[in-house]
The first five atom37 places (N, CA, C, CB, O) and aatype in JSON, in Angstrom:
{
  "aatype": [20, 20, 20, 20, 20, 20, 20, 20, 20, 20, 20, 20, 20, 20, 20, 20, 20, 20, 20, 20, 20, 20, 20, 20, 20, 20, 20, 20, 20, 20, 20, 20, 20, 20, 20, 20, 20, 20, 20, 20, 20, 20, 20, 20, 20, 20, 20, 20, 20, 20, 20, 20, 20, 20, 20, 20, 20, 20, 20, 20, 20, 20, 20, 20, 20, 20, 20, 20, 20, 20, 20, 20, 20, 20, 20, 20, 20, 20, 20, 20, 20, 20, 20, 20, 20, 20, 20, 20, 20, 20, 20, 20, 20, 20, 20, 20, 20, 20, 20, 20, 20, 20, 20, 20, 20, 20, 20, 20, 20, 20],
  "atom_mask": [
    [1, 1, 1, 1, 1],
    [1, 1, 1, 1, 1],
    [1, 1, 1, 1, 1],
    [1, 1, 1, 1, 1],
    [1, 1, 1, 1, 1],
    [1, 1, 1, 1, 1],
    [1, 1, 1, 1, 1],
    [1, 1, 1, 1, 1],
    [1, 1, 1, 1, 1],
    [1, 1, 1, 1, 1],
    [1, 1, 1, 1, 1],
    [1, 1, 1, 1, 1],
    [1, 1, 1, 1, 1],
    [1, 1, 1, 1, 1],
    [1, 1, 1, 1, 1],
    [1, 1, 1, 1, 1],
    [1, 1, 1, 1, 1],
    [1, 1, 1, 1, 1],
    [1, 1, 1, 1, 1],
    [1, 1, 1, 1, 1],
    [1, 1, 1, 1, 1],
    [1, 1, 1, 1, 1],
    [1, 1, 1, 1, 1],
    [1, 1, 1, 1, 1],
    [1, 1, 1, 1, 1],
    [1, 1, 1, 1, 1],
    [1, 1, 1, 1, 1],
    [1, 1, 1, 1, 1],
    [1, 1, 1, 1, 1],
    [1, 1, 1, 1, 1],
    [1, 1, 1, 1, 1],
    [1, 1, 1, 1, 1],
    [1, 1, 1, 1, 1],
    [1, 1, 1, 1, 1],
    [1, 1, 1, 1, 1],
    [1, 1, 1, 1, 1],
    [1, 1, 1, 1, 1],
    [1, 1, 1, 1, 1],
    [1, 1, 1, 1, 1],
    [1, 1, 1, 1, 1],
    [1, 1, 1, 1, 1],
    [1, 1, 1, 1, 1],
    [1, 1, 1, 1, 1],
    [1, 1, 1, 1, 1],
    [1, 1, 1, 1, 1],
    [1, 1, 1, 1, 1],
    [1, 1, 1, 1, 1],
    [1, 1, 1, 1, 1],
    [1, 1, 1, 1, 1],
    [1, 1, 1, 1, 1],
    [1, 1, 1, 1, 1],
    [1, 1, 1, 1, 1],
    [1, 1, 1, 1, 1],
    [1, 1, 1, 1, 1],
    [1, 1, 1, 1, 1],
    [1, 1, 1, 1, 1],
    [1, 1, 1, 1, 1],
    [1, 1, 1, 1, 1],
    [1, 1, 1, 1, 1],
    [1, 1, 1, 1, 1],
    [1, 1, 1, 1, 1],
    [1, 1, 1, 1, 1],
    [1, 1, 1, 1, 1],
    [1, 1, 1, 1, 1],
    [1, 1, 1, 1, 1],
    [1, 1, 1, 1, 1],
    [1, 1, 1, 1, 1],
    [1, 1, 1, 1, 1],
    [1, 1, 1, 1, 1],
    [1, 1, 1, 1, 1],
    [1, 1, 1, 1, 1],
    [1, 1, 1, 1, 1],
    [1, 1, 1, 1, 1],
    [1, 1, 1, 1, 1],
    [1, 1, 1, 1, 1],
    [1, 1, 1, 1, 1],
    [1, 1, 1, 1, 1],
    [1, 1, 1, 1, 1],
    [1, 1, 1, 1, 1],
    [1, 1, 1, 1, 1],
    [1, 1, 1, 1, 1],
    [1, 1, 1, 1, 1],
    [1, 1, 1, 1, 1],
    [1, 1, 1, 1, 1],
    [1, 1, 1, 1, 1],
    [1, 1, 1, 1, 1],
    [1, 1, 1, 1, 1],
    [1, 1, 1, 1, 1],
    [1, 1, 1, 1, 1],
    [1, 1, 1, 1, 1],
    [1, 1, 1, 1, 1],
    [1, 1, 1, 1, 1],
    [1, 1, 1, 1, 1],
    [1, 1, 1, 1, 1],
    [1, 1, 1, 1, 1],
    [1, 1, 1, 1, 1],
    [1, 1, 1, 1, 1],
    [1, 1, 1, 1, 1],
    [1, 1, 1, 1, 1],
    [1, 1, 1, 1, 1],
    [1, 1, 1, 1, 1],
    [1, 1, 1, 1, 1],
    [1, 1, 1, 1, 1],
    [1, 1, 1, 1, 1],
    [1, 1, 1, 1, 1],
    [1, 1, 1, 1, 1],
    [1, 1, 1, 1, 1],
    [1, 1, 1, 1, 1],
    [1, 1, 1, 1, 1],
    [1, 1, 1, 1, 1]
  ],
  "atom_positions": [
    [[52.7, -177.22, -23.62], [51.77, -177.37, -24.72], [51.8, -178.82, -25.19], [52.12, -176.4, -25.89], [52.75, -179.6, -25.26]],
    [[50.5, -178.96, -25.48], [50.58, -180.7, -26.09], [50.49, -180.48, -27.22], [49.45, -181.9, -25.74], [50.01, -179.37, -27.46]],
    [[50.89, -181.35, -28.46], [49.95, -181.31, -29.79], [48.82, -182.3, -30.01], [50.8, -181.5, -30.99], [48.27, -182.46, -31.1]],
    [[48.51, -182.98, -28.85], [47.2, -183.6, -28.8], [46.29, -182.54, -28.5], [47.08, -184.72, -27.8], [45.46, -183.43, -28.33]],
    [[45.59, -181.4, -28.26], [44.85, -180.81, -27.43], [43.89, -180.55, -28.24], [45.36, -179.79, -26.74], [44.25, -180.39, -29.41]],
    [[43.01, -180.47, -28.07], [41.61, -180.16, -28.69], [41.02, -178.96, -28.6], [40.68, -180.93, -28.22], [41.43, -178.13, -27.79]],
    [[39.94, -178.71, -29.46], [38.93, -177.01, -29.09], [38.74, -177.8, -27.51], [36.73, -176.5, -30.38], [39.32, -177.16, -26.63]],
    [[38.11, -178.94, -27.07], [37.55, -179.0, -25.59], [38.26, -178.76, -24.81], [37.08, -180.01, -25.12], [37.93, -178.66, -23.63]],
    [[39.31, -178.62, -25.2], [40.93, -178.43, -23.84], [41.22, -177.08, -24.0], [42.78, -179.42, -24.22], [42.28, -176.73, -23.46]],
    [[40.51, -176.1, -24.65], [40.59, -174.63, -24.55], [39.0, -174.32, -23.67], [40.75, -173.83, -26.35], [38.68, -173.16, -23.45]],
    [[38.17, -175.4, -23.25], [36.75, -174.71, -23.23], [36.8, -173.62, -21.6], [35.28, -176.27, -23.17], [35.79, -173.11, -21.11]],
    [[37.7, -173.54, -21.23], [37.71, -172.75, -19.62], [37.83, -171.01, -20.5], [39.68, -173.36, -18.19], [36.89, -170.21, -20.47]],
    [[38.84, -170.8, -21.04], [39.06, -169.31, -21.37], [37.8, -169.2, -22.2], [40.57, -168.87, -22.22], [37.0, -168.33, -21.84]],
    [[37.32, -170.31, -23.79], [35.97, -170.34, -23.76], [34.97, -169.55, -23.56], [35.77, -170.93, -23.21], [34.31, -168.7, -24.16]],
    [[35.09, -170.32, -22.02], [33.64, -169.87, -21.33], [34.01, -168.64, -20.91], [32.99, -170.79, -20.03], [33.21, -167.71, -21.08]],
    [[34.88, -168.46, -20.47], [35.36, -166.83, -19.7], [34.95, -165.96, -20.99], [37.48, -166.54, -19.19], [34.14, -165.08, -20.71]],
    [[35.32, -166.02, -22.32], [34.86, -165.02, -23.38], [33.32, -165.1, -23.13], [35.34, -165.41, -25.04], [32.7, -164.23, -22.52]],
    [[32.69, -166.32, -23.71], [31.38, -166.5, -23.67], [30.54, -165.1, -22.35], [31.25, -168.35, -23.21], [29.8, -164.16, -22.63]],
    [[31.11, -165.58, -20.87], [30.74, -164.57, -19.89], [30.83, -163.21, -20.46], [31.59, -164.66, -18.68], [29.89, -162.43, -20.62]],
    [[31.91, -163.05, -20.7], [32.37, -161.66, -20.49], [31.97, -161.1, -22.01], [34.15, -161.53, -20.02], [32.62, -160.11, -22.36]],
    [[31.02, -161.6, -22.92], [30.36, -160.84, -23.91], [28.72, -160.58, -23.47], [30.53, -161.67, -25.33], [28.03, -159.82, -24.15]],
    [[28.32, -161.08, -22.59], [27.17, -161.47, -22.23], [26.63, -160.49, -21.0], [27.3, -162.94, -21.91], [25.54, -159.94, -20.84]],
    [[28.23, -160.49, -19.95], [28.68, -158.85, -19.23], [29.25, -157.89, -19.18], [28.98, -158.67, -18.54], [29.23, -157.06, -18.27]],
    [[29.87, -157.86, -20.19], [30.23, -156.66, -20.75], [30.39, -156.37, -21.88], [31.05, -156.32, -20.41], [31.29, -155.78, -22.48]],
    [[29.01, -157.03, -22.31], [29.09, -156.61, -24.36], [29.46, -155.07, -24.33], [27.09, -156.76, -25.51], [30.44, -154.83, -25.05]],
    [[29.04, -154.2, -23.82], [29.03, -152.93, -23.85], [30.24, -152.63, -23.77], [28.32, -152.34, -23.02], [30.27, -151.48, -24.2]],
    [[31.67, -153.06, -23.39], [32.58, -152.04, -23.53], [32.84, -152.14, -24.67], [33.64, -152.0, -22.78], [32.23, -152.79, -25.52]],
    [[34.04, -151.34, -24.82], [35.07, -151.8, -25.98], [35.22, -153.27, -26.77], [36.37, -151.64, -25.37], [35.38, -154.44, -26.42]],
    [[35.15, -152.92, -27.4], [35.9, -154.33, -28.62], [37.06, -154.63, -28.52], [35.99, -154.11, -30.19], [37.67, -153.96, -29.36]],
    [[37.92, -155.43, -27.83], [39.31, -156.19, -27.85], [40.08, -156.64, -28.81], [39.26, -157.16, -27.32], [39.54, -156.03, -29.73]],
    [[40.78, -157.12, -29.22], [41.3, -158.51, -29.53], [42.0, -159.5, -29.09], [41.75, -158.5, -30.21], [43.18, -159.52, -28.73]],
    [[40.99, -160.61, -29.14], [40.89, -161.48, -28.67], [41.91, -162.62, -28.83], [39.88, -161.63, -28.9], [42.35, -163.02, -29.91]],
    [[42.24, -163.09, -27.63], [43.07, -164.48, -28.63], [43.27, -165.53, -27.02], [45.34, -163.81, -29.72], [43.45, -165.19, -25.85]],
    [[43.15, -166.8, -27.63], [42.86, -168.12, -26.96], [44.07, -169.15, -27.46], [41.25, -168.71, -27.42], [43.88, -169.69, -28.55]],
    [[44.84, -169.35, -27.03], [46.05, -170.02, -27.62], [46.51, -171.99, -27.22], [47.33, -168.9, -26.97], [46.17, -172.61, -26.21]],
    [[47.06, -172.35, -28.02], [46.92, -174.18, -26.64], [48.35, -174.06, -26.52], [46.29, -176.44, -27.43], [48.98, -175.11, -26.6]],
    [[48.93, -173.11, -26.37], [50.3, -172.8, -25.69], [49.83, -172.66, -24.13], [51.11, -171.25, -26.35], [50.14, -173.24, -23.09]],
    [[48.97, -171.65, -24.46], [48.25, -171.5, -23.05], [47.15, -171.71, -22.57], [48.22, -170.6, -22.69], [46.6, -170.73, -22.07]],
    [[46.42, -173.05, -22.53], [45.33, -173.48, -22.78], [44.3, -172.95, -21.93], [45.4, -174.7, -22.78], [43.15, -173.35, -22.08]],
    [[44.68, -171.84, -20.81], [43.87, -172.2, -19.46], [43.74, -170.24, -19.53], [44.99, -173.32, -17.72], [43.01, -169.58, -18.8]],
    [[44.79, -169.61, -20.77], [44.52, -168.3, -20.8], [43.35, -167.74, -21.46], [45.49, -167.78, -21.26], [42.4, -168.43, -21.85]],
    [[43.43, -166.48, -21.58], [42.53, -165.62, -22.16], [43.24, -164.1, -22.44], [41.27, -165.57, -21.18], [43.8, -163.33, -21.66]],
    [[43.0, -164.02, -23.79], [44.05, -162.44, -23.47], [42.82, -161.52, -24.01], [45.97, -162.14, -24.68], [41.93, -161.89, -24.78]],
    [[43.01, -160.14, -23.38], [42.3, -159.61, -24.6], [42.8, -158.02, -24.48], [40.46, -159.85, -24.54], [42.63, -157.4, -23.43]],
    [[43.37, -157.47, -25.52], [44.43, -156.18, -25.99], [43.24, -155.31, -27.05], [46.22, -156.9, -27.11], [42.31, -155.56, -27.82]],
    [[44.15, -153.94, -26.4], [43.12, -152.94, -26.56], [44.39, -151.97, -27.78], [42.47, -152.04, -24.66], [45.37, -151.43, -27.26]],
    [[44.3, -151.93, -28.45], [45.47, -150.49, -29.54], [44.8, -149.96, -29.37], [46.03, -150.27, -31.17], [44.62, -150.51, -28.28]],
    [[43.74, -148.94, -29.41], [42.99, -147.78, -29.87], [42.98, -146.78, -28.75], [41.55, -148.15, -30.31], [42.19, -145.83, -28.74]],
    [[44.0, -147.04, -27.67], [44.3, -145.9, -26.5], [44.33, -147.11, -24.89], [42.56, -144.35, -26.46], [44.35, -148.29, -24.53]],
    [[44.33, -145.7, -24.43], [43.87, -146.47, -23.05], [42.69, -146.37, -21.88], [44.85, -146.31, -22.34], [42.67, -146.93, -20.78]],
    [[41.71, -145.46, -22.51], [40.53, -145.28, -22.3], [39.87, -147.09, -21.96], [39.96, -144.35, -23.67], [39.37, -147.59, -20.95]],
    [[40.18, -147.68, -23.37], [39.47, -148.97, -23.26], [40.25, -149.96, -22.49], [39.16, -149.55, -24.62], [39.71, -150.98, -22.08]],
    [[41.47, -149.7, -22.28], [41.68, -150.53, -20.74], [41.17, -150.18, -19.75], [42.87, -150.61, -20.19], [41.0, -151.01, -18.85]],
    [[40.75, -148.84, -19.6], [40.8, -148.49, -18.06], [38.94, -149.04, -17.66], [41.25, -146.32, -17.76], [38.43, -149.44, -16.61]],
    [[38.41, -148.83, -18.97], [36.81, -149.57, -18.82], [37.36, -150.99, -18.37], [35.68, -149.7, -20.54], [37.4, -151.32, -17.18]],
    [[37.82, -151.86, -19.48], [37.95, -153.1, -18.89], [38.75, -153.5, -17.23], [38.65, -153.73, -20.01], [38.52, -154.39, -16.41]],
    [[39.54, -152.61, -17.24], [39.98, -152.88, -15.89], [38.91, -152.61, -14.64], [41.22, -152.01, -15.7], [38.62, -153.39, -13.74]],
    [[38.39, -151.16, -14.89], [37.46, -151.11, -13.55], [36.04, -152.32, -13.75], [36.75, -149.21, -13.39], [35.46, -152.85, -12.81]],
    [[35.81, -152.49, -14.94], [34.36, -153.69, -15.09], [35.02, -154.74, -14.4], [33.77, -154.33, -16.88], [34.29, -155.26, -13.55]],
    [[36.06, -155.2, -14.48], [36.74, -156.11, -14.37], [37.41, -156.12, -12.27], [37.88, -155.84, -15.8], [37.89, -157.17, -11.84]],
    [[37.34, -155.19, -11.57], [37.74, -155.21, -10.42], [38.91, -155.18, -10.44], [37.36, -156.03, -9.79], [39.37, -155.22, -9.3]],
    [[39.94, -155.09, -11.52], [41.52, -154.86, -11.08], [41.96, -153.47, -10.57], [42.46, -155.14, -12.32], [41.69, -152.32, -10.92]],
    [[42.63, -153.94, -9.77], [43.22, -152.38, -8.93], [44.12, -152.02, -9.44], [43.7, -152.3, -7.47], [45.03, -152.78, -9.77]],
    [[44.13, -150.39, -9.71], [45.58, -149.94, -10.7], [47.08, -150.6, -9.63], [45.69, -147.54, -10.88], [48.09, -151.05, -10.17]],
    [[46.95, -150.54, -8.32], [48.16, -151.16, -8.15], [48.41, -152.7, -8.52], [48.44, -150.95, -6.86], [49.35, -153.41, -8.15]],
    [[47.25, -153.06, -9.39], [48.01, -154.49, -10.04], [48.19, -154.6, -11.5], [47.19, -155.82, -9.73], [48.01, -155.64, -12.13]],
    [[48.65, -153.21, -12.11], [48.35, -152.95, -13.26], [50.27, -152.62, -13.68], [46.99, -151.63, -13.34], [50.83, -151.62, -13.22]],
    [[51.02, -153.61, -14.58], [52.06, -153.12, -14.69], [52.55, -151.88, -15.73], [52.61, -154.13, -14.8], [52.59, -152.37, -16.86]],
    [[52.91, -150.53, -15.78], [52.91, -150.32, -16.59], [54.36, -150.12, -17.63], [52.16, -149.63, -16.32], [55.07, -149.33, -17.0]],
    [[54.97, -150.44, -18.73], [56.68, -150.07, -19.73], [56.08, -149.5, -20.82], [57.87, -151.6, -20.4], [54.93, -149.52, -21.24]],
    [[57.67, -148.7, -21.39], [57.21, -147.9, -22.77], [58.19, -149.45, -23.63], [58.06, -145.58, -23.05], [59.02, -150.31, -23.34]],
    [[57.27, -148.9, -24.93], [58.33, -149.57, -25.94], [57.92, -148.9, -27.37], [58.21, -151.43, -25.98], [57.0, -148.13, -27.67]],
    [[58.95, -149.51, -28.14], [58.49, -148.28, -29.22], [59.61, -147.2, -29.17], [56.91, -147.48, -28.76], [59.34, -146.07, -29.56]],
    [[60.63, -147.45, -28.8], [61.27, -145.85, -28.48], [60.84, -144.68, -27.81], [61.47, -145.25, -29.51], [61.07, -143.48, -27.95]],
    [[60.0, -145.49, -26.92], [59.45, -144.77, -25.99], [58.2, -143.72, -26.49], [60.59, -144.08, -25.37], [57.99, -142.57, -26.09]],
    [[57.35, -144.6, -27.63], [56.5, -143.93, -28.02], [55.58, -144.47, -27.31], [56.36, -143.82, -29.24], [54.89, -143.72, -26.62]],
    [[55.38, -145.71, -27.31], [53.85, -146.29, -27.12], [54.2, -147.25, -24.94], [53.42, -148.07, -29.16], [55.06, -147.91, -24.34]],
    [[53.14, -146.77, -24.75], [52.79, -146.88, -23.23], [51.72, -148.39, -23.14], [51.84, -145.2, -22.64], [50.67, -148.57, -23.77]],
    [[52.53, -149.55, -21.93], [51.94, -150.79, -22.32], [51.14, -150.8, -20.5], [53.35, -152.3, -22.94], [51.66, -150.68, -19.39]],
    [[49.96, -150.97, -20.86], [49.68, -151.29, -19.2], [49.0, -152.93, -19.23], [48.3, -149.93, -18.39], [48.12, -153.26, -20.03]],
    [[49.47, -153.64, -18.42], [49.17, -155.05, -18.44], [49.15, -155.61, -16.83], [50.35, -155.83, -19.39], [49.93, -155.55, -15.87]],
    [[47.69, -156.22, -17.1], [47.52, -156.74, -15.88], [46.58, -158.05, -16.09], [46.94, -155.63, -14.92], [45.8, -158.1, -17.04]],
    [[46.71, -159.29, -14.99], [45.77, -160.3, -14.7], [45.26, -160.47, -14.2], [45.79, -160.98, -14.6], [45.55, -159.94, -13.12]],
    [[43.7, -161.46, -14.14], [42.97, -161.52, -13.13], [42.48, -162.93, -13.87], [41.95, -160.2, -12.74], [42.5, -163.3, -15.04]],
    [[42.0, -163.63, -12.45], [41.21, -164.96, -12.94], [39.55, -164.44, -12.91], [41.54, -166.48, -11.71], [39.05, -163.81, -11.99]],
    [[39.02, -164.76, -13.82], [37.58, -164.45, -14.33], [36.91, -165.82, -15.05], [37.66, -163.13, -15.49], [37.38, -166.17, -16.14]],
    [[35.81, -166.58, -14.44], [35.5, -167.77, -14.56], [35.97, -168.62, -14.98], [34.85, -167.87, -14.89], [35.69, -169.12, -16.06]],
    [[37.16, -169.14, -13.89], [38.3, -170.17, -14.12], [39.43, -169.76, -15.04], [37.73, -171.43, -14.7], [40.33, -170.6, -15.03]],
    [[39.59, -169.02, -15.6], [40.2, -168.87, -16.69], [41.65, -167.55, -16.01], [38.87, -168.34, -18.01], [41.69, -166.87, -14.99]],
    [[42.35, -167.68, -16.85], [43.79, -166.48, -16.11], [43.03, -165.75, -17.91], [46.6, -167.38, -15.85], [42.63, -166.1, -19.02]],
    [[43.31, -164.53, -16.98], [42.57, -163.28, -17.98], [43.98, -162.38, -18.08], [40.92, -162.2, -17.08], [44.5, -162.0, -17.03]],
    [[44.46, -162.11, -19.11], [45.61, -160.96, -19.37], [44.88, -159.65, -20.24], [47.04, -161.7, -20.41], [44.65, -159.62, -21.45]],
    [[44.63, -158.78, -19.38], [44.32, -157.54, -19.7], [45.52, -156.87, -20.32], [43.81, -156.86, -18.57], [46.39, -156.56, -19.5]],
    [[45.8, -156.53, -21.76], [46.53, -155.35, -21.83], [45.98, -154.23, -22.8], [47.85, -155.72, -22.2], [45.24, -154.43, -23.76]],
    [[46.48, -153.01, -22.38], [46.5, -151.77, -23.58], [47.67, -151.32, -24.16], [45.99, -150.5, -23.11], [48.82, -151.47, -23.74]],
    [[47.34, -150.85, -25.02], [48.18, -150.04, -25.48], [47.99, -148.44, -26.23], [48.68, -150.87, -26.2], [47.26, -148.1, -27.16]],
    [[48.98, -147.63, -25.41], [48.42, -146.24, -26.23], [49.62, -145.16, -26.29], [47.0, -145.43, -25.36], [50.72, -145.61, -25.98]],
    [[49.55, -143.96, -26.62], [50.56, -143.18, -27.22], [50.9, -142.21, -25.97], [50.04, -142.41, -28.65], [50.17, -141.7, -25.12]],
    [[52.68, -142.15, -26.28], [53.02, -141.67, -25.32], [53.27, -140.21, -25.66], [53.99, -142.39, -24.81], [53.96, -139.9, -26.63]],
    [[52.49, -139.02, -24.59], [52.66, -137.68, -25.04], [54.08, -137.13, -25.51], [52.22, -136.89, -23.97], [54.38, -136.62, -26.59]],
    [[54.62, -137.29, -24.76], [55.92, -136.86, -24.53], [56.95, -138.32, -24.83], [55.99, -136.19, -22.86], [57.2, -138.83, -23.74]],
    [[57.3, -138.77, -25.47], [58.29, -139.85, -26.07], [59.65, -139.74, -24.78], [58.89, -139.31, -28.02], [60.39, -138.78, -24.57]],
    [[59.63, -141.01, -24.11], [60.05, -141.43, -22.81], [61.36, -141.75, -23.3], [59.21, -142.6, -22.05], [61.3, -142.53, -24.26]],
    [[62.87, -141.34, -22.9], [64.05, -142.01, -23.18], [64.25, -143.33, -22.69], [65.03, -141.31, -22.78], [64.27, -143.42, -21.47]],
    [[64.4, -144.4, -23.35], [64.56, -145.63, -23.22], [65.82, -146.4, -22.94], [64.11, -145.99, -24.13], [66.61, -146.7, -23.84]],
    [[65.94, -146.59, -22.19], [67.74, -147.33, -21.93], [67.63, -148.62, -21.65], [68.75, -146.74, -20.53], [66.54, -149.12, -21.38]],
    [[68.83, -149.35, -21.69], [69.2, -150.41, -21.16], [68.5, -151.71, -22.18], [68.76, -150.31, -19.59], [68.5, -152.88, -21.79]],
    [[67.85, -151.2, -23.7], [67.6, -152.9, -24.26], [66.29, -152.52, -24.13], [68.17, -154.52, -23.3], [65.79, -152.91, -25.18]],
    [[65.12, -151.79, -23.25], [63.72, -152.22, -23.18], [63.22, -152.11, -24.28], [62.93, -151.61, -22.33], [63.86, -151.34, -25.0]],
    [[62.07, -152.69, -24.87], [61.74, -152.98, -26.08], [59.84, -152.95, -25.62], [62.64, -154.59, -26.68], [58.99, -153.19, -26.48]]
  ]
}
């Protein structure tokens, strides 16, 4: 990260939002976030289940085998996270949603 960096030194993830409201206004609503830690990312996280990952993932061409999934939460809540580059930009897809059955958690995972 620099602390010189500018809005123009974020304009790649940017444009990747810009696209991806334009092609897929229609899914789900995200939240969004563009950081100059990571100037070249794009994240965009789903709480409200995992229905709205699985839209963004198939609009998106990611294959569930590139989809990681951990519990955390005490094994309440189920995290599926995956990347893809989408007009220049590194795209971090994640969800998050509730786990039926509360998963025993060992070893520290969080």
């Amino acid at each position: 990260m620099s602390e010189n960096l500018t809005l123009d030194d974020l304009v790649v993830p940017l444009c990747a939002l810009r696209l991806l409201a334009v092609d897929f206004g229609h899914l789900p609503a995200p939240s969004v976030s563009i950081s100059p830690i990571y100037p070249d990312r794009l994240e965009l996280s789903l709480h409200s289940g995992l229905p709205g990952f699985e839209a963004w993932r198939e609009a998106l061409a990611i294959v569930p085998e590139d989809v990681n999934y951990r519990v955390q939460s005490d094994g309440r809540t189920c995290v599926l996270r995956s990347t893809a580059v989408y007009a220049g930009a590194e795209l971090e897809l994640i969800g998050y949603g509730d786990v039926a059955v509360p998963v025993s958690v060992e070893g520290g995972a969080a």
